[in-house]
C-alpha positions in Angstrom: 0.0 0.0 0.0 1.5 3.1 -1.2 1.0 6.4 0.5 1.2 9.8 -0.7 2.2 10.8 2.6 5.5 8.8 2.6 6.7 10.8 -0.4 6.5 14.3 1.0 7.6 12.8 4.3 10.5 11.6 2.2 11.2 15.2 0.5 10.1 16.5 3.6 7.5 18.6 2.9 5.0 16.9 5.2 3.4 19.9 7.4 4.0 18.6 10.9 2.5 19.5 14.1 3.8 18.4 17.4 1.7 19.0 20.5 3.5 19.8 23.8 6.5 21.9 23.9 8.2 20.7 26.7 11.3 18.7 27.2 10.3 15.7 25.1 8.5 18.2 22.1 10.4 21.0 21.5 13.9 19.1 21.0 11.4 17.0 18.0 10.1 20.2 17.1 13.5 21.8 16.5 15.2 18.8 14.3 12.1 18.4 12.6 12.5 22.4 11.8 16.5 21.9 11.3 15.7 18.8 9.0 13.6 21.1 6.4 9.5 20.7 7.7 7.2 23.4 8.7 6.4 22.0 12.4 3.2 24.0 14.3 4.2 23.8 17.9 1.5 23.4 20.0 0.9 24.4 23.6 -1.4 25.3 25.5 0.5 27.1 28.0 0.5 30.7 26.1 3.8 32.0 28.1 6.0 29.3 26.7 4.0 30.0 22.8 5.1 33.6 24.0 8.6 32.0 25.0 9.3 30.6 21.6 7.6 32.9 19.5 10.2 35.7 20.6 13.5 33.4 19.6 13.6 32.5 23.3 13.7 28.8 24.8 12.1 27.6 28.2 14.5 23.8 27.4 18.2 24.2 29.0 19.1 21.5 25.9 17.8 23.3 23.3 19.7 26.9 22.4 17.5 30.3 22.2 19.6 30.5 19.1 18.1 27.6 17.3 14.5 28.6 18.2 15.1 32.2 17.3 16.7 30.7 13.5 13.4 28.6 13.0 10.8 31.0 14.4 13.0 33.2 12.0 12.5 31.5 8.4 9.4 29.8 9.2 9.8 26.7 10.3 9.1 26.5 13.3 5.7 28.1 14.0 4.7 28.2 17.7 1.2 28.9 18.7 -1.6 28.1 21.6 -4.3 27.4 18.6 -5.3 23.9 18.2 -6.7 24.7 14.5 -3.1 24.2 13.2 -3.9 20.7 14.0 -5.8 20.7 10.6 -3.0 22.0 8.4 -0.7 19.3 10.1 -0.5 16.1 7.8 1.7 14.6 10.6 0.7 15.0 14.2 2.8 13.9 17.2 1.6 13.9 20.5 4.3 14.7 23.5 2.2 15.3 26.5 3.1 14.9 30.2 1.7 11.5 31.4 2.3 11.2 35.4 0.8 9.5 38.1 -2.6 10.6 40.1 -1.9 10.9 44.0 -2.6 6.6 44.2 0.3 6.5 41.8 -2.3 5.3 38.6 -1.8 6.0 35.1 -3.1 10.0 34.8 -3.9 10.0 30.8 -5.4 13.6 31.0 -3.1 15.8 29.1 -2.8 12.7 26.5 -6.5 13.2 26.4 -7.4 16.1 26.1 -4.8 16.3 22.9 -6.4 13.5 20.8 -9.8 15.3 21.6 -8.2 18.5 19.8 -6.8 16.5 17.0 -10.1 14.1 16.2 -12.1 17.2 15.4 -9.7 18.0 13.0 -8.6 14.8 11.5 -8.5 14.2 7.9 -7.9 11.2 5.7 -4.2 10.5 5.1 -2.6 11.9 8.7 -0.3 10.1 10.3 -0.7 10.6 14.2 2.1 9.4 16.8 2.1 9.4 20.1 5.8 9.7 22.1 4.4 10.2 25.2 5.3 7.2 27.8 2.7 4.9 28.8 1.6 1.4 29.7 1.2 -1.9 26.7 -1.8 -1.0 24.9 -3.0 2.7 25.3 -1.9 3.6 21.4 -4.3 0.8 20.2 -7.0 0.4 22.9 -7.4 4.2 24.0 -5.9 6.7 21.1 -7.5 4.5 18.1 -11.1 4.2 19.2 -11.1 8.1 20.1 -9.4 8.7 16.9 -12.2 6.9 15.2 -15.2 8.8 16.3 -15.1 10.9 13.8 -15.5 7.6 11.6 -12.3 7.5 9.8 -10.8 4.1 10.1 -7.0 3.7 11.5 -4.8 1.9 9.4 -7.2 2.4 6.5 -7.9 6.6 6.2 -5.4 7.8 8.5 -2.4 6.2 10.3 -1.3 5.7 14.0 1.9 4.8 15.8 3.8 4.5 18.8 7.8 5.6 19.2 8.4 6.6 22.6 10.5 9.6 23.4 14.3 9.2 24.2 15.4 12.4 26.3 17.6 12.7 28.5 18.5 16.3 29.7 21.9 17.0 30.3 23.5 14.7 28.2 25.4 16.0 25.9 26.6 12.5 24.7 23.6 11.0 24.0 21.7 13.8 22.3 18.2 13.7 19.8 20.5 13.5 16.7 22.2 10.7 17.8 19.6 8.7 19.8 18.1 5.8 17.8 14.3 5.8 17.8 12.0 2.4 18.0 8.5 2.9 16.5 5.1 0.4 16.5 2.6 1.1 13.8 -0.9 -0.4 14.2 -0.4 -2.0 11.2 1.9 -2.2 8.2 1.9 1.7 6.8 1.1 3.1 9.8 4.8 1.8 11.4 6.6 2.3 7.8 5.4 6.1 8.1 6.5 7.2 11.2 9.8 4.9 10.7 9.9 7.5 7.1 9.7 10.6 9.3 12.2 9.3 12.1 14.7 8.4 9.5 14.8 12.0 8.5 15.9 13.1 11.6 17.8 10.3 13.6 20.6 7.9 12.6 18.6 4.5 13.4 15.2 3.7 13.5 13.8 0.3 14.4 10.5 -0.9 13.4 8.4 -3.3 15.5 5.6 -4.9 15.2 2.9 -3.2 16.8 2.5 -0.4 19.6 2.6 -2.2 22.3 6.0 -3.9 21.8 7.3 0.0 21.9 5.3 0.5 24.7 6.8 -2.2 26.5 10.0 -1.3 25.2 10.1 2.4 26.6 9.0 1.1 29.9 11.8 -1.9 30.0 14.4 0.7 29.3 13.9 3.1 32.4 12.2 -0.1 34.7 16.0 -1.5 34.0 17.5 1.9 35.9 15.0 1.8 38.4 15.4 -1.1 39.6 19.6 -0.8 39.7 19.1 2.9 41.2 17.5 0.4 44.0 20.1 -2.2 44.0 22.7 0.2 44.8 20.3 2.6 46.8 20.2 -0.6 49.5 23.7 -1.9 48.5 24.4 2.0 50.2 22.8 1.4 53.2 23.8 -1.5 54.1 27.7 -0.7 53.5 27.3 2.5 55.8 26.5 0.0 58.4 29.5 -2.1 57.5 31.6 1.0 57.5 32.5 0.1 53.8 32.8 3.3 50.9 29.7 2.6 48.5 31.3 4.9 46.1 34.5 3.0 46.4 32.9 -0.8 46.2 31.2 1.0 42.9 33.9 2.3 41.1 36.1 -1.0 41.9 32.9 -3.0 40.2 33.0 -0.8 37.1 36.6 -1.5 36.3 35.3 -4.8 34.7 34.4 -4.2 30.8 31.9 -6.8 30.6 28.6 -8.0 32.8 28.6 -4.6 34.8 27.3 -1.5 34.2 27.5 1.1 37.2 24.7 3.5 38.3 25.1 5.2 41.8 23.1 5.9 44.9 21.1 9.3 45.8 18.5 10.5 48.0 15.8 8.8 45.8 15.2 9.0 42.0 13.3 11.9 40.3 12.3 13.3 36.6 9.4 12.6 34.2 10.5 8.8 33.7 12.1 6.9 36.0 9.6 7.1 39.1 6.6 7.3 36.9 7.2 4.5 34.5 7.8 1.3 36.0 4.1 2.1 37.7 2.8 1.9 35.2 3.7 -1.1 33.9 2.8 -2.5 37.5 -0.5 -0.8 37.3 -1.2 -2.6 33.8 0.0 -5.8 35.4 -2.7 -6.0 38.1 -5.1 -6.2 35.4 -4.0 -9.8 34.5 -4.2 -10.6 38.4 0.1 -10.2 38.6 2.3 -8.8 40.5 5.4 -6.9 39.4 6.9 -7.7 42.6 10.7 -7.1 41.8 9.6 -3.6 40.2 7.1 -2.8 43.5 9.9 -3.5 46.2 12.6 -1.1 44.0 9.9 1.7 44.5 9.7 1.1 47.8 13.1 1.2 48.3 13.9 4.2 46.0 10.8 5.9 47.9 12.2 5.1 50.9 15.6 7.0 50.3 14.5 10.5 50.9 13.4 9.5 54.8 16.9 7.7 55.1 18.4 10.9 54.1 16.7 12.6 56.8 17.2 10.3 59.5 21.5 11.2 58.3 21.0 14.1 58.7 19.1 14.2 62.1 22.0 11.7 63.0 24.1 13.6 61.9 23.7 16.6 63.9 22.7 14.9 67.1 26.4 13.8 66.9 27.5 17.0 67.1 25.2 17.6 69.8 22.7 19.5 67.8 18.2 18.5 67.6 17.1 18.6 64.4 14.2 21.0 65.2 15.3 24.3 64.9 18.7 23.2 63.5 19.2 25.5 60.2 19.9 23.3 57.0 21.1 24.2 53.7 20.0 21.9 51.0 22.2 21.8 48.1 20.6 21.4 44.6 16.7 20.6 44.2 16.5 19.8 40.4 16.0 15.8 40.1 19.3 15.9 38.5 22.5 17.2 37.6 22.6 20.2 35.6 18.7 20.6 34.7 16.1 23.3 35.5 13.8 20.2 35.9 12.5 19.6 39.8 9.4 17.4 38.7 9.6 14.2 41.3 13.0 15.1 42.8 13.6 13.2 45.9 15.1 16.8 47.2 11.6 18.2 47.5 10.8 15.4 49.4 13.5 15.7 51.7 13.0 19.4 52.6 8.9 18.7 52.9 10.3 15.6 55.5 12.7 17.9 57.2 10.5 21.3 57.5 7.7 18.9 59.2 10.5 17.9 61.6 10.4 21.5 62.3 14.0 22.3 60.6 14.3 25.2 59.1 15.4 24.7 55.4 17.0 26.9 52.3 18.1 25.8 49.3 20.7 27.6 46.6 20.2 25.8 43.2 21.5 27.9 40.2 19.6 26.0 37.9 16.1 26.3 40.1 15.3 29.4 41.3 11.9 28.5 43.0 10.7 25.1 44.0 6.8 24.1 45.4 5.0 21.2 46.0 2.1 21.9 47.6 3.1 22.0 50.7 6.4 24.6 51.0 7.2 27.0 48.4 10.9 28.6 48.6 13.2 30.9 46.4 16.5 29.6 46.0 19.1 31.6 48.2 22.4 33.1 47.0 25.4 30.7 47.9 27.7 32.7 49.8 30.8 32.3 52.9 28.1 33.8 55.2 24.9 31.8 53.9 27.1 28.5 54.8 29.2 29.2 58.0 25.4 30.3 59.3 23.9 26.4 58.8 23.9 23.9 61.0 24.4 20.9 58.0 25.2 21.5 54.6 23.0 18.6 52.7 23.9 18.0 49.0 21.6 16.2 47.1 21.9 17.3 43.1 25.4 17.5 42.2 25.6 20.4 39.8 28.7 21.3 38.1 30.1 24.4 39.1 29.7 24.5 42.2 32.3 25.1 44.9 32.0 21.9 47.1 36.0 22.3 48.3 34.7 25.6 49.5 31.6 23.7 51.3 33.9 21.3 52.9 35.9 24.1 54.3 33.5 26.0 55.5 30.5 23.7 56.7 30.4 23.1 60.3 28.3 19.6 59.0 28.2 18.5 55.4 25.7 15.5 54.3 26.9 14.5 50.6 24.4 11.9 49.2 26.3 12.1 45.6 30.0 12.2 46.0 30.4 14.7 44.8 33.0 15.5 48.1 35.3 12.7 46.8 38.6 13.3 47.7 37.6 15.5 50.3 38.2 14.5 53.9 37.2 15.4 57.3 35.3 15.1 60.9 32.4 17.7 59.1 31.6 14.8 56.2 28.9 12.4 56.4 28.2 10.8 53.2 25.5 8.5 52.1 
């Protein structure tokens, strides 16, 4: 079956809209722009449209400069109207899909997109959706929606899966460079969105339907949580043994085969790791399973931010210092390294654990300049001599680079270092994880 589409995808001159401009969209957005297509951006939230629209960019991994070249010549058109949708001939959905407070699949922003885009579907689209989620929503939840309108998928317009591949900060591993798995519903459908993939990324590989890439996104980042655990309890059961963690880790990584190292931390945050494996266990429960293995690595991984608080309270009561009323600086809030990203950082969870312990908690994070979560709200603090020889514990829990930790050693009456990143450092003031 021969498509018209697949040609101009091809040549790229497919009109292509993606929905959701966030960490996952607007990288796609910009290489789609950079490979030659006119991409709508879509989003809802008009400040970022605003954001964009003015050459600017709210993503630390994708330059202003880029945007401001695109917006520039065209190609990159971003706007807070959902008619665009209609001009698109390619749609792709990337949409935040977290967890509801009982930690079950929340599908409303995923929702509330295909409603937009099945009121202005047309025969011949091709529709993908990026956004993670559990074995069969592409097929059982997008497709029936999608057909409302009574065009037939697979038939008048196409639908796939390829789930998104970001990881911010890494300038290694970056969207050019990132090989891209896609699932079609059927035959076309897959070959379509491997067409427009191919344009933009060095690899793409085709399975067989939606679910396997489904499956496949949530195996990839189930596989880190579940080590982030390992070595999360590997860590707290060598402070008890009075054995390095960090050392025992790095020792393990000198072998070059059967190993691969990840690294303990106050708990694991972001828009994947936390959320995903839940939702495969979610999905599971339906077939009367148990993910069992991926339930106890939440728990553990949950667990970490309350550990870190009891080291700290520890901590200080060696130095003859309560908790309550102790004045802690908390260094770094952004779930990781070098990101303006704080969504499920273990960090917030750690100051919410130590303010209702009735500490009184700052944090300085260059990269985060005000943090909430429904419960505290505070403006990052400017890291200065004064600002550290007044606290009680320095706590470090996101590593950022650029930061002067010799200068935190030196000056902290009591440093708590859940990432290393004191190594080499030594003294009666360091506790580490």
């Amino acid at each position: 079956m021969k498509s018209q589409l697949e040609d101009r995808i091809r040549e790229r001159q497919a009109r292509v809209a993606v929905i959701g401009l966030g960490y996952v969209g607007l990288p796609l957005a910009v290489a789609l722009g950079q490979a030659g297509f006119t991409v709508f951006g879509y989003d809802c939230n008009q400040a970022k449209v605003a954001l964009l629209a003015g050459g600017d960019s709210p993503v630390g991994d994708v330059a202003a400069a880029h945007v401001a070249e695109l917006v520039s010549n065209g190609r990159l058109l971003p706007t807070a109207d959902p008619e665009v949708l209609g001009q698109a001939e390619v749609v792709i959905i990337c949409v935040p899909t977290p967890l509801t407070k009982r930690k079950q699949p929340d599908l409303g922003h995923m929702l509330t997109a295909v409603r937009e885009i099945v009121v202005r579907l047309r025969p011949g689209m091709l529709v993908i959706l990026e956004s993670t989620t559990y074995p069969g929503t592409t097929d059982e939840v997008l497709r029936p929606l999608l057909e409302e309108g009574g065009l037939r998928a697979g038939e008048d317009f196409f639908l796939a899966f390829s789930p998104e591949r970001i990881d911010p900060a890494n300038t290694k591993f970056i969207f050019s460079n990132t090989p891209r798995v896609v699932g079609g519903i059927n035959e076309i459908s897959g070959r379509l969105a491997a067409a427009l993939y191919e344009q933009v990324t060095p690899q793409v590989h085709l399975v067989s339907n939606p679910a396997v890439a489904e499956m496949a996104k949530l195996l990839e980042n189930t596989f880190r949580h579940v080590n982030i655990a390992l070595v999360n309890e590997m860590a707290i059961l060598c402070r008890a043994m009075g054995i390095d963690i960090w050392e025992v880790v790095e020792a393990a990584a000198t072998k070059p085969f059967g190993f691969m190292p990840f690294y303990p931390g106050p708990g694991v945050g972001g828009h994947c790791i936390p959320i995903d494996p839940q939702y495969f266990s979610w999905k599971v429960r339906q077939y009367d399973h148990h993910a069992r293995f991926i339930e106890l690595a939440a728990e553990i991984n949950d667990r970490m931010p309350y550990r870190v608080a009891n080291l700290i309270s520890d901590a200080l009561n060696d130095q003859g210092k309560p908790l309550r009323g102790a004045n802690i600086l908390v260094i770094g809030v952004a779930y990781k390294k070098d990101v303006t990203d704080a969504r499920e950082s273990p960090a917030l969870k750690v100051i919410e654990i130590l303010l209702k312990k009735g500490a009184r908690v700052s944090y300085h994070d260059p990269f985060v300049p005000m943090v909430s979560n429904g419960t505290f709200e505070c403006k990052s603090v400017t890291l200065t001599d004064e600002v550290l020889l007044a606290s009680d514990c320095v706590v470090i829990l996101t590593n950022h680079s650029g930061l002067d930790y010799a200068n935190m050693a030196r000056l902290s009456r009591l440093i708590v270092d859940t990432r290393n990143s004191l190594k080499g450092h030594k003294g009666d003031n360091i506790v580490r994880i």
